[in-house]
C-alpha positions in Angstrom: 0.0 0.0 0.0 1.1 3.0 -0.9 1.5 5.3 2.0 -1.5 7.6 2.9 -1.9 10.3 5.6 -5.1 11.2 7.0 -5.3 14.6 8.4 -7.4 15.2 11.8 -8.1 18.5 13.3 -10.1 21.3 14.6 -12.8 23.2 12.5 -10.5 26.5 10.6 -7.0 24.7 12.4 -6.1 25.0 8.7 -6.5 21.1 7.5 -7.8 22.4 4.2 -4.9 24.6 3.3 -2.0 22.1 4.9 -3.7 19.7 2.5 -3.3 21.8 -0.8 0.1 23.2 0.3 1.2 19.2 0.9 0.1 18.8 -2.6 1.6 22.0 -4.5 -1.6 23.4 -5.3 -3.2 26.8 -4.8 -3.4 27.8 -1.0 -7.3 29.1 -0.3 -9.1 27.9 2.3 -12.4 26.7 1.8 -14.5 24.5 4.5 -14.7 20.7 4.2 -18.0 18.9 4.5 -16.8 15.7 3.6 -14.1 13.5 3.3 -11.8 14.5 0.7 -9.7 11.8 -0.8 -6.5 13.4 -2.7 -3.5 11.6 -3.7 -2.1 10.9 -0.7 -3.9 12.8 1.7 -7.5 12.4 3.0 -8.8 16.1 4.8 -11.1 15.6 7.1 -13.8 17.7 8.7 -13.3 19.3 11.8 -16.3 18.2 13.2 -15.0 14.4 12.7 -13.0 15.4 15.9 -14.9 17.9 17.8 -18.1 15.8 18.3 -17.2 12.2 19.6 -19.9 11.0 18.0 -17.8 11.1 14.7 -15.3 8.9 16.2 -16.3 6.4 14.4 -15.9 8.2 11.2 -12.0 8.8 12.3 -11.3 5.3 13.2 -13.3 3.9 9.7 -11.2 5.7 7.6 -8.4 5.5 9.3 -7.8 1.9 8.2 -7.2 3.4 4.6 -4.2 5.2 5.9 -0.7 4.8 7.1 -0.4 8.1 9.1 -2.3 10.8 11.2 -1.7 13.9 11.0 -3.0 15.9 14.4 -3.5 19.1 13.4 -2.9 22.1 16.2 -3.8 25.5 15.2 -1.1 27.8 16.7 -3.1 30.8 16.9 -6.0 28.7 19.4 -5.5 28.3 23.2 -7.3 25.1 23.6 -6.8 21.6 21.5 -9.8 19.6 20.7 -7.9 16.4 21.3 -8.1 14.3 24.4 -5.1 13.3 26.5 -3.5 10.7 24.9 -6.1 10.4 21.7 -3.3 9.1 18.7 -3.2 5.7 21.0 -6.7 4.9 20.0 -5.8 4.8 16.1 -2.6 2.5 15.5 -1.1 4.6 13.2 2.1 6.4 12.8 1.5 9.9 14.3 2.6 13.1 13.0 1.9 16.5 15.1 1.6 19.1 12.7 1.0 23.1 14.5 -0.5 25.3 11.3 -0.5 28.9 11.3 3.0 29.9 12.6 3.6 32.5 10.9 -0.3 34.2 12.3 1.0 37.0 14.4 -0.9 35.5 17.7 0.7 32.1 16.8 2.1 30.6 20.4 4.1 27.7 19.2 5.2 26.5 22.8 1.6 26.6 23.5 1.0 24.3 20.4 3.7 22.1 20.7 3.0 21.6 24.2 -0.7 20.5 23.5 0.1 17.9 20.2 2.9 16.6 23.1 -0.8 15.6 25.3 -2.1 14.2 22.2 1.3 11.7 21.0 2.5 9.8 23.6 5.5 9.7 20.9 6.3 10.8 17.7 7.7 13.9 15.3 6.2 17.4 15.5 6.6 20.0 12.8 5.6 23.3 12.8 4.2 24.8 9.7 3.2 27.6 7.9 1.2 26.8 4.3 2.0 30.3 3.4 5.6 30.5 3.4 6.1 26.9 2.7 7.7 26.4 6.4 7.6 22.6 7.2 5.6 21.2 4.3 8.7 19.0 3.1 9.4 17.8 6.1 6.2 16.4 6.1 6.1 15.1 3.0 9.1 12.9 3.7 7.8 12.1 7.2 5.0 10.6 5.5 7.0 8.5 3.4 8.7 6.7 6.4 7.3 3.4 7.5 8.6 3.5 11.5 8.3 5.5 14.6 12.6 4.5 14.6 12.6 6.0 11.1 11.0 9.2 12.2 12.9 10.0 14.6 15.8 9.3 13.0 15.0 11.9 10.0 14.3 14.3 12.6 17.8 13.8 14.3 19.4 14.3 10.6 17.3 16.6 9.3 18.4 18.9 12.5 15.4 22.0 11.9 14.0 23.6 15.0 10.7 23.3 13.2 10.5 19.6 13.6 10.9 18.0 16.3 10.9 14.4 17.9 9.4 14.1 21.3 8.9 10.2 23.3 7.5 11.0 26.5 3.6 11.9 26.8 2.6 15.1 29.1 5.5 16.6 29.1 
């Protein structure tokens, strides 16, 4: 199977326009009703995680995939994630924080939160504007381990992605 990421997030975190900078296209937002299968990303809608009841949506599709993608908007104070919610879906986490280059973005804040969400795994912060941390991504999803992941973090050596193993902290 070719890999496939499935990207997970608050309602206007910015899944939408993550998705069409990952792909090289045109950067617009536009809100997502649906599931939206492209290439090798399926964007979600925010309400698939903000309303438990769509849980089962999450974990459905998630068997297409080979990665989740947790989407924390920097510019938001709370996360919409539950303490430890990528254990639920045995897939190889990514923590993506979108909008870091909003002028409110906190990126501590951000990081912090995806670091409740992944009790391991990488964490790149991104901006679909500027291009900040879309290749790293890209390549992310291409690996096939947790081991491999954090070994292209420790080579890749950016202070926008980082590797963290411990959860809560």
């Amino acid at each position: 199977m070719k890999n496939r990421a499935m990207i997970i997030g608050a309602i206007e975190a910015g899944k939408s326009t993550l998705t069409k900078a990952l792909l090289g296209r045109e950067v617009k937002a536009k809100k997502t009703q649906t599931l939206h299968y492209y290439d090798w990303i399926v964007d979600t809608p925010g309400e698939y995680t903000e309303n438990p009841l769509f849980y089962k949506n999450i974990m459905a599709t998630a068997l297409e995939v080979t990665h989740v993608l947790y989407i924390q908007d920097a510019t938001k104070k709370k996360s919409i994630f539950p303490p430890g919610f990528s254990t639920g879906i045995n897939k190889l986490p990514i923590g993506v924080v979108t909008k870091a280059d909003a002028e409110e973005a906190d990126i501590v804040r951000a990081v912090s939160q995806l670091k409740k969400v992944m009790p391991k795994g990488p964490i790149v912060t991104t901006s679909a504007y500027t291009g900040q941390g879309i290749e790293e991504i890209r390549n992310l999803v291409q690996l096939n381990s947790l081991h491999d992941m954090k070994h292209y973090v420790e080579e890749v050596n950016d202070n926008n992605v980082v590797y963290h193993e411990t959860l809560y902290k």
